[in-house]
N, C-alpha and C positions, 0 to 999 in steps of 0.2 A: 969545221963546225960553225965559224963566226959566218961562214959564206951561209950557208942552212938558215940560220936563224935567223940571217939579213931577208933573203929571199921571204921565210914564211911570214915576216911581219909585212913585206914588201906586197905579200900577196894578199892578206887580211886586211888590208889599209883601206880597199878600194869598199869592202864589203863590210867596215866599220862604219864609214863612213854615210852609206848609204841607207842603213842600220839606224844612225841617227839622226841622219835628214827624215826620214819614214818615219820614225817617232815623232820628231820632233814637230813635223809636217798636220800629224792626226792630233797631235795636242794645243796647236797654237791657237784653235777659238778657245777652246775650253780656259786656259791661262789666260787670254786677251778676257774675256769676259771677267774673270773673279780678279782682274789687273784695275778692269775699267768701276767697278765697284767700289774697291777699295781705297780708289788713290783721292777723293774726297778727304776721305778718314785720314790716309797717312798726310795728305796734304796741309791741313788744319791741325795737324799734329807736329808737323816739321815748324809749321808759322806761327803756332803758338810758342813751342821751343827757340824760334826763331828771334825775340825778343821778350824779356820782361814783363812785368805785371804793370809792379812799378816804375813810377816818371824819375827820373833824376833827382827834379825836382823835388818830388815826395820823401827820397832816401836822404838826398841831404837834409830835409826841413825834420827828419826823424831820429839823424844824427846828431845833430844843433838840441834836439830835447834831450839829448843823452849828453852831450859834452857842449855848452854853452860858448860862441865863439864865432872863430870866422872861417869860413871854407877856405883853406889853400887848392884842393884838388879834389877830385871825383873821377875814378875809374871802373864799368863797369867790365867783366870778366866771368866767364862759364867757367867754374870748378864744381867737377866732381856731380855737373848733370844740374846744378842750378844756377840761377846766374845772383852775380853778388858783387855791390856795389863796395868800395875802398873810398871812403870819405877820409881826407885829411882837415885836420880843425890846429888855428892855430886859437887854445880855450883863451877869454877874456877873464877867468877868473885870477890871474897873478901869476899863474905855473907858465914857466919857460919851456916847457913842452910839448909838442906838436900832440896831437892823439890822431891816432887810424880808428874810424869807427868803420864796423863791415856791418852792410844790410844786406837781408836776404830780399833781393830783387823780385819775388813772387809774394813774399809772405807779408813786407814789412818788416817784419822781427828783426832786433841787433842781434849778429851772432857774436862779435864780440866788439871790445875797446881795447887799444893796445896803446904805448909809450909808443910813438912814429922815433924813429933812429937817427940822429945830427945827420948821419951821410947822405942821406937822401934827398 
């Protein structure tokens, strides 16, 4: 039986194959064409994803209005499809606190402020 089965795929092999090259063969302008259209779009779509709105710059100076102080650190990072800066402030107003302020890298907006952690 395993002998049977071997042979019939052994013998279908040649003429799947050839199956999908003939397809594949009649379809490649039609897909090169709706390929060469589109990759503008997707192009301009990956580079705009590809970096930020906002400058570094910009995130920390929008940080600095939310928590008053001095930048230890700035890390940008892609979460969850937007990118979004990690400002660390150590604030000038008396508090022994470090604070994380996170900007949303396209919008500007704070999405939030947190107490930054001794360990870090």
């Amino acid at each position: 039986m395993h002998t049977f089965v071997m042979s019939l795929v052994l013998s279908l092999a040649p003429a799947c194959s050839h199956a999908a090259t003939s397809a594949n063969t009649s379809t490649a302008p039609a897909a090169t064409a709706s390929r060469d259209t589109a990759a503008p779009e997707a192009t301009a779509s990956r580079e705009a994803a590809a970096k930020p709105k906002l400058t570094a710059e910009a995130a920390q100076a929008t940080a600095l209005k939310q928590v008053p102080g001095t930048v230890l650190a700035s890390e940008l990072e892609r979460e969850h499809g937007r990118w979004i800066y990690s400002i660390e402030i150590q604030p000038t107003d008396g508090t022994q606190r470090r604070k994380e302020v996170e900007v949303d890298g396209d919008t500007g907006a704070v999405i939030a402020v947190e107490d930054e952690d001794r360990d870090d």
